[in-house]
MDTraj code that builds the backbone (N, CA, C; nanometers):
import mdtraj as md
import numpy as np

residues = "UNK UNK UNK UNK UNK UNK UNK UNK UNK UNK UNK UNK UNK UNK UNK UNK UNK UNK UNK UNK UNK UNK UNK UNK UNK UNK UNK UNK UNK UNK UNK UNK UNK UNK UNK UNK UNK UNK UNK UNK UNK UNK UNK UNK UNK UNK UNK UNK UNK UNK UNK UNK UNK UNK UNK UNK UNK UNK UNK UNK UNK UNK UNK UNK UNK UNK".split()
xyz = np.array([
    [-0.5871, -2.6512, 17.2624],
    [-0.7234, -2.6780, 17.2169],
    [-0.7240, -2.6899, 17.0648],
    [-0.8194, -2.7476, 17.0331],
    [-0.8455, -2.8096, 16.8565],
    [-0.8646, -2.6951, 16.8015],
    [-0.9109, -2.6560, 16.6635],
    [-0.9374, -2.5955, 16.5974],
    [-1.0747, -2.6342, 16.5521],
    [-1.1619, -2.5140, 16.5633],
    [-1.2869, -2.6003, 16.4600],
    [-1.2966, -2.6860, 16.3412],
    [-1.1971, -2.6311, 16.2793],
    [-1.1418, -2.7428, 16.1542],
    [-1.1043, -2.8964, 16.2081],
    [-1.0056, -2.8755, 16.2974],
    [-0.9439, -3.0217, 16.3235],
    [-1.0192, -3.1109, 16.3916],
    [-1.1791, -3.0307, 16.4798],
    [-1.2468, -3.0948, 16.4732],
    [-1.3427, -3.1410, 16.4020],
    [-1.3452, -3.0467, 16.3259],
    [-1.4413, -3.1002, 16.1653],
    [-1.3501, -3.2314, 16.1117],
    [-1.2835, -3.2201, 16.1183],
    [-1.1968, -3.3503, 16.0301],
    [-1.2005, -3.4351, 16.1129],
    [-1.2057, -3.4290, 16.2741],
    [-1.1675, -3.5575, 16.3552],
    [-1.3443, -3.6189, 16.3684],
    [-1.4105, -3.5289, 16.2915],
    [-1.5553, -3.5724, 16.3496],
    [-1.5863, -3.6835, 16.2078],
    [-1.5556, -3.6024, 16.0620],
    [-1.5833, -3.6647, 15.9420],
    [-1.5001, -3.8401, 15.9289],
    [-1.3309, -3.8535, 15.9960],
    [-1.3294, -4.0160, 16.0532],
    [-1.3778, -4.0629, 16.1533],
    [-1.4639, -4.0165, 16.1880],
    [-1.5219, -4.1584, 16.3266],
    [-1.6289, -4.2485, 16.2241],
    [-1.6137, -4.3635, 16.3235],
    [-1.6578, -4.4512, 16.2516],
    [-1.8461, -4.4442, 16.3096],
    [-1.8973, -4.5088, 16.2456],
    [-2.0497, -4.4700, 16.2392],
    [-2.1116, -4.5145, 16.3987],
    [-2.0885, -4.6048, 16.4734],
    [-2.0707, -4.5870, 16.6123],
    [-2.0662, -4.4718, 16.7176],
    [-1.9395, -4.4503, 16.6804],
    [-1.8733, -4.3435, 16.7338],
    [-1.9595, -4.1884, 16.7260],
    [-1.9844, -4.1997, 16.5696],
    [-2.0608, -4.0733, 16.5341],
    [-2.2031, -4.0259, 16.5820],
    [-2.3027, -4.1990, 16.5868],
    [-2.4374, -4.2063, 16.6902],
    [-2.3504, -4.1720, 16.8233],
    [-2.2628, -4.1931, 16.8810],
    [-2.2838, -4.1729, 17.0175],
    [-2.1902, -4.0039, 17.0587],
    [-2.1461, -3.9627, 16.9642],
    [-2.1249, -3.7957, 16.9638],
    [-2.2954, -3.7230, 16.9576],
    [-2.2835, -3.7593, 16.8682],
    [-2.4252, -3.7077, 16.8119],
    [-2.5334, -3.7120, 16.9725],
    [-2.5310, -3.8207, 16.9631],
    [-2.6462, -3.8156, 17.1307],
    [-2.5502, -3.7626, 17.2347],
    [-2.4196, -3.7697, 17.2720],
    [-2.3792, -3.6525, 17.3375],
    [-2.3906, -3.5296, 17.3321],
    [-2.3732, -3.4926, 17.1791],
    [-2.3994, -3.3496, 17.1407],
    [-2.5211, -3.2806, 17.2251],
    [-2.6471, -3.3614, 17.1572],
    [-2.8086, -3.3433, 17.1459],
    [-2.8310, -3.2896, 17.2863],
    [-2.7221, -3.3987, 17.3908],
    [-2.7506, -3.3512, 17.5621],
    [-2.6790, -3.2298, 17.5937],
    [-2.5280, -3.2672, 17.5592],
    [-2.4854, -3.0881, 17.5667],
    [-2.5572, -2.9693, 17.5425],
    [-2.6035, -2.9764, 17.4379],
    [-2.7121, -2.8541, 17.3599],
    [-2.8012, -2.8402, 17.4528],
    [-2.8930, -2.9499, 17.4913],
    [-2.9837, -2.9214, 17.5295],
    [-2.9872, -2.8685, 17.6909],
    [-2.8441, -2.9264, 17.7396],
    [-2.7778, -2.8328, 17.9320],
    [-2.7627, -2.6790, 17.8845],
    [-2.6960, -2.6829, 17.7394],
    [-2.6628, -2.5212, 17.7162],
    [-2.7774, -2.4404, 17.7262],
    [-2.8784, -2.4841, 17.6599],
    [-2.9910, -2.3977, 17.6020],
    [-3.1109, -2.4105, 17.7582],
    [-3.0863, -2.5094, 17.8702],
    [-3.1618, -2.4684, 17.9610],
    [-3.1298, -2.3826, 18.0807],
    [-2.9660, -2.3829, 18.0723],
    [-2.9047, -2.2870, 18.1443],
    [-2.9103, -2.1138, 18.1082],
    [-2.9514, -2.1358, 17.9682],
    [-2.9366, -1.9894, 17.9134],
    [-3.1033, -1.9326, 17.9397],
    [-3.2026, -2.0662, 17.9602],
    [-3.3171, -2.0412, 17.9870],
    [-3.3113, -1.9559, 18.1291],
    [-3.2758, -2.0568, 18.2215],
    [-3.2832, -2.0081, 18.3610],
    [-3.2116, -1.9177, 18.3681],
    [-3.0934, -1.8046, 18.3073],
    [-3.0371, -1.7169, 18.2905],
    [-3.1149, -1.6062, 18.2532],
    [-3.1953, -1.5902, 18.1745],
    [-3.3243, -1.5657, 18.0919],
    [-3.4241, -1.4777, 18.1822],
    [-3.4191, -1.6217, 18.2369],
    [-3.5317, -1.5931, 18.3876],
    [-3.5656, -1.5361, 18.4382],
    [-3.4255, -1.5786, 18.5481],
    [-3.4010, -1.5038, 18.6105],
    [-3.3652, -1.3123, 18.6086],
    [-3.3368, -1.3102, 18.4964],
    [-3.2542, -1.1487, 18.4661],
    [-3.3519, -1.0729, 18.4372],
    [-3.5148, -1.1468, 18.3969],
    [-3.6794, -1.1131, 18.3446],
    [-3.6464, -1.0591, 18.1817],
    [-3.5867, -1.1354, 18.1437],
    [-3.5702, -1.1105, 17.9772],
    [-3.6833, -1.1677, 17.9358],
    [-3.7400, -1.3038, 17.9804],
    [-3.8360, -1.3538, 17.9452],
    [-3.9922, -1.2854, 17.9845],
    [-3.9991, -1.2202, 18.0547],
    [-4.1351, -1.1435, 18.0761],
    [-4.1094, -0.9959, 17.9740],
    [-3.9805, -0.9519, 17.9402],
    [-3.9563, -0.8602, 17.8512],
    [-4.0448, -0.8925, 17.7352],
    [-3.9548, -1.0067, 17.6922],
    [-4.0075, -1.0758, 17.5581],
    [-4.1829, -1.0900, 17.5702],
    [-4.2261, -1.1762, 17.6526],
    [-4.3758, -1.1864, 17.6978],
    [-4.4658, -1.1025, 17.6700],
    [-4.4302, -0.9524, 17.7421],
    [-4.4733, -0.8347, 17.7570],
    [-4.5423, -0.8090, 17.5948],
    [-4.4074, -0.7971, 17.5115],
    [-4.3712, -0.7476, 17.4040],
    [-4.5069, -0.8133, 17.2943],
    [-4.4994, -0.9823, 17.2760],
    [-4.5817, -1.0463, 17.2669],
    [-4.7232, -1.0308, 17.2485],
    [-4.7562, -0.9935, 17.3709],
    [-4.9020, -1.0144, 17.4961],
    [-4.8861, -0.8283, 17.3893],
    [-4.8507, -0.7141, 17.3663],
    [-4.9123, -0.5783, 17.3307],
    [-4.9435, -0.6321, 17.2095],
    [-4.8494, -0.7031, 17.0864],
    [-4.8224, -0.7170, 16.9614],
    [-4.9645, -0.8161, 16.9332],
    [-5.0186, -0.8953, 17.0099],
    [-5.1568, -0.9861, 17.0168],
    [-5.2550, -0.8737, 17.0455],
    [-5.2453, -0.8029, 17.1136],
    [-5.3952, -0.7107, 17.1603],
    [-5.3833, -0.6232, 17.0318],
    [-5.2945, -0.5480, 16.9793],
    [-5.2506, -0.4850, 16.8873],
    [-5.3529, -0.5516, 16.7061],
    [-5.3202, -0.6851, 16.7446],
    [-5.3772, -0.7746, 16.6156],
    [-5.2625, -0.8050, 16.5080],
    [-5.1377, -0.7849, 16.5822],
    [-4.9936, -0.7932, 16.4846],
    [-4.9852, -0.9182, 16.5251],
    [-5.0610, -1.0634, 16.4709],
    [-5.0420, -1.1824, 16.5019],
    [-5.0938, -1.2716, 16.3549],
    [-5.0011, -1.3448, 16.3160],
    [-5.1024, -1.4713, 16.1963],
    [-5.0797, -1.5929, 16.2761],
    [-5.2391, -1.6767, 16.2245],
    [-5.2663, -1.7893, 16.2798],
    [-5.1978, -1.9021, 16.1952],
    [-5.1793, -2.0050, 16.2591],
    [-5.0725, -2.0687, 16.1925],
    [-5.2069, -2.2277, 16.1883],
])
top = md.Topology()
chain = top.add_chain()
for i, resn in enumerate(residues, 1):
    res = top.add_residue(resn, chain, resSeq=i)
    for name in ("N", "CA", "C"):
        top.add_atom(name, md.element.get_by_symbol(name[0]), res)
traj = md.Trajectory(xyz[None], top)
């Protein structure tokens, strides 16, 4: 396997082609990673943890409006 370096260097010669179509590969990779870690999330109720946490910190008035 590469090195993060050797892929830093194999990424800085691609030619500008090449680099749009990493790049939109990347964007999809990321975005399978980050929905798998969702449904991981989920499922395990980390996300109603977090929620919970939220939903006291709002009744509380520990909130700025944006």
């Amino acid at each position: 396997m590469e090195t993060l370096n050797d892929i830093e260097k194999a990424i800085t010669a691609l030619m500008e082609d090449d680099l749009v179509r990493l790049r939109d590969w990347f964007d999809e990779f990321d975005a399978e990673v980050w929905d798998r870690q969702f449904e991981e999330d989920a499922k395990s109720d980390r996300l109603k943890i977090v929620s919970g946490i939220a939903v006291l910190e709002f009744k509380q008035g520990r909130y700025k409006r944006i």
